[in-house]
C-alpha positions, -999 to 999 in steps of 0.1 A, spaced: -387 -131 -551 -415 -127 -527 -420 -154 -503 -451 -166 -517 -439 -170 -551 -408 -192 -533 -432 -210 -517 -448 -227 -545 -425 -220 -573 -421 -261 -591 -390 -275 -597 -373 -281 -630 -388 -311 -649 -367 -345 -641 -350 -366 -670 -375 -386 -670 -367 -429 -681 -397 -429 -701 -408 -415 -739 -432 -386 -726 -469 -381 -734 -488 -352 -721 -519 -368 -707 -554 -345 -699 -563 -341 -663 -598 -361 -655 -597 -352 -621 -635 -335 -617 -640 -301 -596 -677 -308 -577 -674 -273 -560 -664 -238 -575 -641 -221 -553 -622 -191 -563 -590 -213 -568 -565 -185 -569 -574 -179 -531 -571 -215 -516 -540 -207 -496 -517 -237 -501 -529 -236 -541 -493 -250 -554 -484 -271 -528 -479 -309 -539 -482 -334 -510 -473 -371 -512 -496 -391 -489 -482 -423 -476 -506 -427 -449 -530 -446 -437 -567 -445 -405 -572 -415 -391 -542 -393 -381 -519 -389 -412 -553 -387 -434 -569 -363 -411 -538 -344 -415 -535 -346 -453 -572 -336 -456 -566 -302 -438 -540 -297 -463 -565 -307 -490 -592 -285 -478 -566 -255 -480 -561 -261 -517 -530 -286 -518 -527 -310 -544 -530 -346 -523 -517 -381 -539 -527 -407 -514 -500 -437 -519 -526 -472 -514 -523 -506 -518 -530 -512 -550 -554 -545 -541 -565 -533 -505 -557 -499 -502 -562 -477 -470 -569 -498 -444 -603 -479 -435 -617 -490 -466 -630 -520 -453 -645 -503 -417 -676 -509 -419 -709 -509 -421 -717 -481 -427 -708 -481 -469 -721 -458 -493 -732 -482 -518 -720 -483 -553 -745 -469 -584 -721 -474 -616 -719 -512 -619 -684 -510 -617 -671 -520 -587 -677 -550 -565 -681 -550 -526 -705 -532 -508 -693 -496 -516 -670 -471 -498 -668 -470 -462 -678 -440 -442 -648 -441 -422 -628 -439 -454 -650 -412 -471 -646 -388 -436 -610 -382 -442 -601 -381 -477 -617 -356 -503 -597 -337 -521 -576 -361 -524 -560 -384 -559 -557 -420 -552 -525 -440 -567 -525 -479 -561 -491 -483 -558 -469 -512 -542 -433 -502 -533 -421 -539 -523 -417 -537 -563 -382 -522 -575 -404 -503 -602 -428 -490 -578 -401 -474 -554 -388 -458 -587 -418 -437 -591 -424 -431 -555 -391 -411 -559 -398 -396 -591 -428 -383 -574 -413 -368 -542 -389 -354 -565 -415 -334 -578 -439 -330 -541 -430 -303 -516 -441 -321 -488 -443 -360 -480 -464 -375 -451 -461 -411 -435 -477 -432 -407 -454 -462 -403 -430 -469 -376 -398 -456 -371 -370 -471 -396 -401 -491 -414 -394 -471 -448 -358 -473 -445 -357 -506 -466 -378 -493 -494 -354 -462 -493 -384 -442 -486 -366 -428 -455 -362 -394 -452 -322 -391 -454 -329 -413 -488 -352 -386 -501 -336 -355 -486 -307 -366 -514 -332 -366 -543 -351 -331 -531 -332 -311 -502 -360 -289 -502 -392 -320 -494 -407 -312 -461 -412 -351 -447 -439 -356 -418 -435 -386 -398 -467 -396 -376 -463 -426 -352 -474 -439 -314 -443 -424 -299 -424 -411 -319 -391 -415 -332 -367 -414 -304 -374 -427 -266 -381 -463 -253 -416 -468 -266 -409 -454 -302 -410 -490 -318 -444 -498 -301 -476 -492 -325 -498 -468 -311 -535 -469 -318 -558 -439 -305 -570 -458 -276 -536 -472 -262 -522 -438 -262 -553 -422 -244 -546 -449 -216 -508 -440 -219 -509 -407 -217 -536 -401 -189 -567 -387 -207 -584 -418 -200 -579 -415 -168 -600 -383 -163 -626 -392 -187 -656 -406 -173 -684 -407 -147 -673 -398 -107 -677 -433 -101 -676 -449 -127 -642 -464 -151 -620 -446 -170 -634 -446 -207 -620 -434 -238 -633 -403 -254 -661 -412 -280 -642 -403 -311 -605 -404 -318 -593 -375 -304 -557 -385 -299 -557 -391 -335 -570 -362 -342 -554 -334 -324 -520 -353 -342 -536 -347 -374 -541 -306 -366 -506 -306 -353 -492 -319 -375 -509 -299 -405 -497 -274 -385 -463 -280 -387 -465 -286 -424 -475 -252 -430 -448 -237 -406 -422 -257 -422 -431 -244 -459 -430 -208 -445 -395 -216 -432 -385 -233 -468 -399 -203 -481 -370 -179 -463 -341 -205 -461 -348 -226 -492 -345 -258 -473 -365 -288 -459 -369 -307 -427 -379 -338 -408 -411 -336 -388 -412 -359 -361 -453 -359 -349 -467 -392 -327 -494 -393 -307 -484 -395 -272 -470 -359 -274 -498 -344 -285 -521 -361 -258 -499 -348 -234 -498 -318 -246 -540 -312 -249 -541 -321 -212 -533 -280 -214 -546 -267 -180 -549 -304 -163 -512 -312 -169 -506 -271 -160 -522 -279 -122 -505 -312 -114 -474 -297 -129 -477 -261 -102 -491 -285 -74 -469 -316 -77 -509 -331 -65 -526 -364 -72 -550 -354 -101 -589 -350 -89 -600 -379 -113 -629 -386 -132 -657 -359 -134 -684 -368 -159 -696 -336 -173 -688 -320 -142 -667 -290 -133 -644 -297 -102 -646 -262 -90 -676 -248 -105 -712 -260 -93 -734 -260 -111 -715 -267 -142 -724 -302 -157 -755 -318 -175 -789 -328 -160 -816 -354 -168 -849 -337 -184 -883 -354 -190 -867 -369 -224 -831 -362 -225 -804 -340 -213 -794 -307 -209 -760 -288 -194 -758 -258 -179 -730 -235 -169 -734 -216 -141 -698 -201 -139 -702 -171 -119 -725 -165 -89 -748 -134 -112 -752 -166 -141 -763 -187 -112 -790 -163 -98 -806 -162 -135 -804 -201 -135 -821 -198 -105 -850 -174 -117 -855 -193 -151 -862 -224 -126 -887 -207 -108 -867 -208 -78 -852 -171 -68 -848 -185 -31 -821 -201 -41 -798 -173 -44 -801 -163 -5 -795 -195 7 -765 -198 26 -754 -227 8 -760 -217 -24 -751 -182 -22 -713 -180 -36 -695 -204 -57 -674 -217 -27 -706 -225 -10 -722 -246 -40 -687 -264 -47 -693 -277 -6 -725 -283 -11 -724 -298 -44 -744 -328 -42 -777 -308 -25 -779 -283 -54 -776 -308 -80 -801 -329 -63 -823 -297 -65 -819 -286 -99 -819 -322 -114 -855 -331 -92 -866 -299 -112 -854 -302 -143 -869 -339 -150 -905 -322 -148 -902 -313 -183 -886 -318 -214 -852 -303 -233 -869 -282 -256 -896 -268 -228 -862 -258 -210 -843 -250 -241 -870 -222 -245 -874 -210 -211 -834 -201 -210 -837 -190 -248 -824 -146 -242 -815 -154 -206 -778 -147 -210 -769 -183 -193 -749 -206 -208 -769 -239 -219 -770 -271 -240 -789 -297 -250 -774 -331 -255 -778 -343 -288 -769 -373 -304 -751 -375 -336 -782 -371 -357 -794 -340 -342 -762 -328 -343 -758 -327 -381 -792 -318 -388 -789 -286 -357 -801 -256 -377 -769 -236 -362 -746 -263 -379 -767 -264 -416 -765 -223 -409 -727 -227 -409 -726 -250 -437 -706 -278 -417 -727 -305 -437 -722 -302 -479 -729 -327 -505 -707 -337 -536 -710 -361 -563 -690 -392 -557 -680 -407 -591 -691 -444 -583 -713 -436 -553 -735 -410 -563 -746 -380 -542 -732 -383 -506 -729 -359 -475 -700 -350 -456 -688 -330 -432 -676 -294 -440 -637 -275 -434 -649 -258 -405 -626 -225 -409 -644 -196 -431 -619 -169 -443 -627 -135 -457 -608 -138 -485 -601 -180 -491 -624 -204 -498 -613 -235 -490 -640 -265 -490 -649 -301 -506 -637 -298 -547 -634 -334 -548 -651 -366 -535 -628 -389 -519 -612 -411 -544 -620 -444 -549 -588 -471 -553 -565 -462 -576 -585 -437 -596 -557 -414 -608 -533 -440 -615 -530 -432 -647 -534 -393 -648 -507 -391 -613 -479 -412 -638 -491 -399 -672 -496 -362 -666 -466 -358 -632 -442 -385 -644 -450 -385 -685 -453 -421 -685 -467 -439 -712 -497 -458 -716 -478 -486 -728 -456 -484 -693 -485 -480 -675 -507 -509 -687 -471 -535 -683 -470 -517 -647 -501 -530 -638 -497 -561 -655 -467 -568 -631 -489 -555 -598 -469 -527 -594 -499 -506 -595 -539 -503 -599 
């Protein structure tokens, strides 16, 4: 058996407590990607999480072609659903509330939304009927927290040996903080990337979007996929233990590496400047900003001729990297006192074909509407089902052969409630329609 067949080859049906009745799939395709080469095509994923890291997480598996059930609350679902403003408003006259939240809509296309409540006896029943029949489960609570709804992972492991279970948290399972929560922010503090973010002078501030949360998300999609492959040669599952502080320390990368070799105090806070290259940070124009990078001492001689100041690159201050670093602040001064004579763009096109590295500074706005970004197709729009046409933010990865991408809005509350237990679990409507009656589900 080749290892790709392994990998998504389904399990045998369970002997199921209900009558069954085949129900039709309603779950719409807004996008038409060659399905056969989404590379995780097969792979089931249960979804028991909630913000920014698990979903993040889940969504990467989404975009590569995994089928997602998000497990919500089946009265206030994810909490994200109610960050806002922004909302996408509602068009269909069918739901209350001011629409779906942006936050919420960022991270979760391609995804099927269960309302489900497992402090109910019946609703832990299908949560294991379900990741009887998922390959993979992911959850964002803290450590033992699932244990009492048997949701744990030596609980499951019992009912399918071969369910890859992801556990994202603050700090993880083991060690002395792993029963502390652990938002984004706290963990930035924590785990030192706040302290080396920000102006010279200024206070340690966090990074403008979560990128603790984040970078947990990649990883641990990452390990998913690694720990399929490894079920796909030894046949069996495992625990992934993923939290945030580990990953923060591990994207310090070359700033941990230095203080690690060195045994040094850290240098600190340096803005969008480079410690040890000068000049390599951004300057004030007439209307804005712009960076440049001036990394080697031939890129700092065109910086210099683009500025309309070749003297520069005889000057015995300026002349090798070593001599800007120690005269940092004068060469600065110099280049900022020019470049505020005129604006970004004037700039942008005198270094346009120079072979120096440059940037403007744009906002979000200009970000999203950057012709380089619409060239890449990093912005697409799908049809929401309540919500009408929205934009969102692309998979960023393009493959030769796959084509992963958006083939499904993100769900609103509860939407494939009935399809996930009719169509996966063969429950009947009857079943269904007493389980919401009780407030098992939505």
């Amino acid at each position: 058996m080749s290892v790709a067949f392994k990998l998504i080859a389904r399990r045998p049906a369970l002997p199921h407590l209900f009558a069954r009745r085949r129900y039709t799939p309603q779950w719409r395709s807004y996008s038409t990607p060659a399905e056969d080469t989404l590379p995780l095509k097969g792979v089931r994923v249960l979804d028991m999480t909630r913000v920014l890291a698990g979903p993040y997480c889940t969504q990467i598996l989404g975009d590569l072609g995994a089928d997602i059930i998000k497990v919500e609350h089946p009265v206030r679902g994810d909490d994200t659903r109610a960050w806002g403003p922004p909302y996408a408003q509602y068009q269909d006259g069918n739901h209350e509330g001011p629409g779906e939240s942006a936050y919420y809509l960022g991270v979760n296309r391609n995804k099927k939304s269960i309302g489900l409540s497992f402090a109910h006896k019946s609703g832990v029943e299908i949560l294991h009927r379900l990741a009887k029949e998922c390959d993979v489960l992911v959850e964002n609570y803290l450590p033992g927290a699932l244990k009492k709804y048997n949701m744990d992972y030596e609980t499951l492991r019992a009912i399918n040996p071969k369910l890859i279970y992801a556990s994202i948290t603050g700090y993880g399972q083991t060690g002395p903080y792993s029963n502390r929560a652990g938002y984004d922010v706290m963990v930035e503090a924590e785990m030192g990337l706040m302290h080396i973010t920000g102006a010279r002078d200024g206070d340690p501030v966090k990074v403008g979007v979560a990128v603790t949360d984040l970078t947990t998300g990649l990883y641990t999609s990452n390990a998913v996929m690694a720990a399929l492959l490894a079920r796909a040669r030894t046949g069996k599952g495992q625990h992934i233990d993923a939290c945030l502080s580990d990953c923060q320390v591990a994207t310090l990368a070359n700033i941990a590496s230095s203080a690690l070799i060195s045994g040094k105090k850290d240098s600190g806070r340096w803005g969008t400047a480079h410690p040890s290259i000068v000049p390599y940070r951004s300057y004030k124009t007439l209307d804005g900003d712009i960076l440049f990078g001036g990394g080697n001492d031939r890129l700092f001689g065109v910086l210099c001729d683009r500025l309309g100041f070749p003297e520069w690159k005889t000057d015995p201050r300026f002349v090798t990297n070593s001599d800007r670093v120690q005269h940092r602040e004068i060469i600065d001064g110099l280049i900022e006192e020019t470049v505020q004579k005129k604006t970004t763009q004037e700039w942008l096109e005198i270094l346009e074909g120079s072979g120096m590295p440059y940037a403007a500074v744009n906002d979000i706005q200009g970000t999203l509407n950057h012709s380089h970004v619409q060239a890449r197709g990093m912005v697409t729009e799908v049809d929401h089902p309540s919500c009408g046409p929205i934009k969102l933010v692309n998979t960023p990865i393009k493959y030769s052969h796959a084509t992963p991408g958006v083939r499904t809005p993100p769900p609103t509350l509860g939407q494939h409630t009935d399809e996930i237990l009719g169509e996966i679990l063969e429950y009947e409507k009857d079943d269904i329609a007493r389980l919401k009656k009780e407030g098992v589900i939505s």
